[in-house]
Structure formats: C-alpha cells, structure tokens
C-alpha positions, 0 to 999 in steps of 0.5 A: 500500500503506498504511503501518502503525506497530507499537508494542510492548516485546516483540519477540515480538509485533511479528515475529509481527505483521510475518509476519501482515501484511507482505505486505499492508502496509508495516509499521515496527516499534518497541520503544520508543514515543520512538524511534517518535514521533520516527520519527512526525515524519519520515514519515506513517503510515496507522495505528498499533498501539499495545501497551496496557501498556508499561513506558516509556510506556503505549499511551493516552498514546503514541497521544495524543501520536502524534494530535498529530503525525499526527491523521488516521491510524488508531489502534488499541490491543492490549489483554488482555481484563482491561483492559476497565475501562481501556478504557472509562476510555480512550474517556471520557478520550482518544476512542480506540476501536478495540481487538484483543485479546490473543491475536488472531485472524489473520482478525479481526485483518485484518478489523478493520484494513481497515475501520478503514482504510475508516473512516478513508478515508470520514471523510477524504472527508468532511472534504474534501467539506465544506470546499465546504460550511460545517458546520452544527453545530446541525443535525449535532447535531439529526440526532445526536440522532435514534435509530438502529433496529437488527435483531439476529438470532441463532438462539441467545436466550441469545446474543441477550438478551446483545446486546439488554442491551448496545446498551441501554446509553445511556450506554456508546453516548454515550462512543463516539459522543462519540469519533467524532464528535470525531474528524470533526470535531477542533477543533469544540466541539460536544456529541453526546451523543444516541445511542439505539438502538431495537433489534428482535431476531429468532431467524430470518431470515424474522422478521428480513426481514418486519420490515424490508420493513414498518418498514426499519432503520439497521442489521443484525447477523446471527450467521452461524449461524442457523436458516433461512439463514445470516447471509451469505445474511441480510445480503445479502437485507438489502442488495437491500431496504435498500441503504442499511442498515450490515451487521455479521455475528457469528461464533464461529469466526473463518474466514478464507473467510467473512470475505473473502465477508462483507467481499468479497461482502456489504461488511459494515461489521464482522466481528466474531468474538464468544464468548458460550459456551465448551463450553456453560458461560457466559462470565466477567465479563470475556468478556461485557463484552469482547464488548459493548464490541466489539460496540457500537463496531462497531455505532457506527462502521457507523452513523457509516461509513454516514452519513458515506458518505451525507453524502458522496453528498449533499454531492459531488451539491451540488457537482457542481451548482454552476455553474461560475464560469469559464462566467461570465469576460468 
C-alpha cells in the first residue's frame, strides 16, 4: 500500500481527505508543514499533498524543501482555481506540476493520484534501467526536440477550438516539459526546451480513426461524449491500431464507473474531468485557463509516461542481451 503525506492548516480538509482515501492508502496527516518535514526525515513517503496557501509556510516552498529530503516521491499541490497565475509562476520557478483543485472531485481526485503514482513508478524504472546504460544527453535532447502529433476529438467545436488554442501554446508546453524532464533526470544540466505539438482535431470518431490508420499519432484525447461512439469505445479502437499511442479521455461529469473502465479497461494515461460550459453560458477567465493548464500537463506527462515506458522496453531488451560475464570465469 503506498504511503501518502497530507499537508494542510485546516483540519477540515485533511479528515475529509483521510475518509476519501484511507482505505486505499496509508495516509499521515499534518497541520503544520515543520512538524511534517521533520516527520519527512524519519520515514519515506510515496507522495505528498501539499495545501497551496498556508499561513506558516506556503505549499511551493514546503514541497521544495520536502524534494530535498525525499526527491523521488510524488508531489502534488491543492490549489483554488484563482491561483492559476501562481501556478504557472510555480512550474517556471520550482518544476512542480501536478495540481487538484479546490473543491475536488472524489473520482478525479483518485484518478489523478494513481497515475501520478504510475508516473512516478515508470520514471523510477527508468532511472534504474539506465544506470546499465550511460545517458546520452545530446541525443535525449535531439529526440526532445522532435514534435509530438496529437488527435483531439470532441463532438462539441466550441469545446474543441478551446483545446486546439491551448496545446498551441509553445511556450506554456516548454515550462512543463522543462519540469519533467528535470525531474528524470535531477542533477543533469541539460536544456529541453523543444516541445511542439502538431495537433489534428476531429468532431467524430470515424474522422478521428481514418486519420490515424493513414498518418498514426503520439497521442489521443477523446471527450467521452461524442457523436458516433463514445470516447471509451474511441480510445480503445485507438489502442488495437496504435498500441503504442498515450490515451487521455475528457469528461464533464466526473463518474466514478467510467473512470475505473477508462483507467481499468482502456489504461488511459489521464482522466481528466474538464468544464468548458456551465448551463450553456461560457466559462470565466479563470475556468478556461484552469482547464488548459490541466489539460496540457496531462497531455505532457502521457507523452513523457509513454516514452519513458518505451525507453524502458528498449533499454531492459539491451540488457537482457548482454552476455553474461560469469559464462566467461576460468
């Protein structure tokens, strides 16, 4: 069971974490950030979630110091959507990128802490496959540079030129592909700025699976509604023809059961539950830009998941053909 560290001055918020996650997690809760770093020293943590506004200390600066202390867990900040300035500030100052907001979702709250779990577990195996294998820093960087090829399909096309502008952002891309690939790869002092992504958007199914029979794609995101099929449906389709392809479905109505079947039955890299409409008037300026930020970290951390998955594959068949040095003892 993977041990979690909670962090937050109102005690409200952590007995309401400890009931929607105890029973699949042990869990350690603390008031006072000092109180859990000194905690941090004594025993190692899986993850950590951190309160973004703290009156002692604030959430960036309790993480930076808990990365110090224990560097491979996974960490994670409870953030109010009026935050997003500062969360912004936060992937470009300090590489943390992994947010829920407040108030959350039970099931996306879920869904976000497993795969940030899964992230962290793939990322350790790589760490521990390539230490048989020195890096080659120029060639990880080259390969960096290489532009990713997205389908994004939804039904509705206020919902997909939304999406379409926002993984358009070059800029706001590199911020969050710097902190990952940092986070890989602590120490190096390489540069990955190169994340580009060539995106197709489809309001339907078929266009979205014509397209990527002929031309294939890095990864999909798939609203769940759609016109011809469901994006559950879609995305599995996508995973028979393009195995290799990351996975991200896109809900407005967070469910628990499609959720579990997304995760469970298709491996989505990411379920993400995002409101672009609210009783049909359009979403504030904070609203869109949550769901953007939300939207391009998944999207990075499936592409980086997946090449770290199959980085992994190559390096464990290199490995595995490397003759063995006791058949050559006199």
């Amino acid at each position: 069971m993977s041990r979690l560290l909670l962090v937050d001055d109102e005690i409200n918020i952590l007995n309401a974490l400890r009931r929607e996650l105890s029973d699949k997690y042990d869990i350690e809760t603390f008031t006072s950030p000092y109180v859990a770093l000194g905690r941090c020293r004594e025993i190692a943590f899986d993850m950590v979630i951190a309160d973004y506004k703290m009156p002692d200390m604030n959430g960036a600066e309790f993480l930076k110091q808990f990365s110090s202390i224990q560097p491979d867990a996974a960490r994670m900040l409870l953030s109010g959507e009026a935050d997003i300035d500062g969360l912004v500030r936060l992937i470009n100052e300090t590489h943390i990128y992994l947010f829920v907001a407040k108030p959350w979702d039970r099931s996306e709250l879920e869904s976000s802490i497993n795969q940030a779990l899964a992230y962290r577990d793939i990322m350790l195996e790589n760490r521990r496959l390539a230490d048989t294998h020195p890096r080659n820093i120029a060639s990880e960087q080259q390969a960096s540079a290489r532009p990713y090829h997205i389908v994004l399909v939804d039904g509705d096309e206020y919902s997909l030129g939304i999406m379409l502008r926002g993984l358009a952002d070059e800029d706001g891309n590199a911020s969050v592909f710097s902190a990952m690939q940092k986070e890989i790869m602590p120490g190096v002092s390489a540069d990955f700025r190169g994340c580009k992504f060539i995106v197709n958007g489809f309001t339907t199914a078929e266009a979205a699976l014509g397209h990527a029979g002929q031309n294939g794609c890095d990864l999909v995101i798939a609203a769940q509604t759609l016109q011809d099929m469901n994006g559950i449906q879609l995305l599995s389709k996508f995973r028979e023809i393009l195995p290799d392809a990351a996975r991200i479905l896109v809900t407005g109505s967070p469910n628990k059961s499609v959720l579990t079947q997304a995760i469970n039955e298709v491996h989505v890299h990411s379920a993400l539950c995002l409101y672009w409409k609210t009783y049909g008037a359009e979403p504030d300026d904070f609203q869109q830009a949550w769901n953007i930020l939300k939207l391009r970290t998944a999207a990075i951390q499936a592409l980086t998941s997946q090449d770290l998955l199959l980085e992994n594959r190559r390096l464990l068949d290199a490995t595995e053909d490397r003759p063995n040095p006791d058949l050559f003892v006199d």
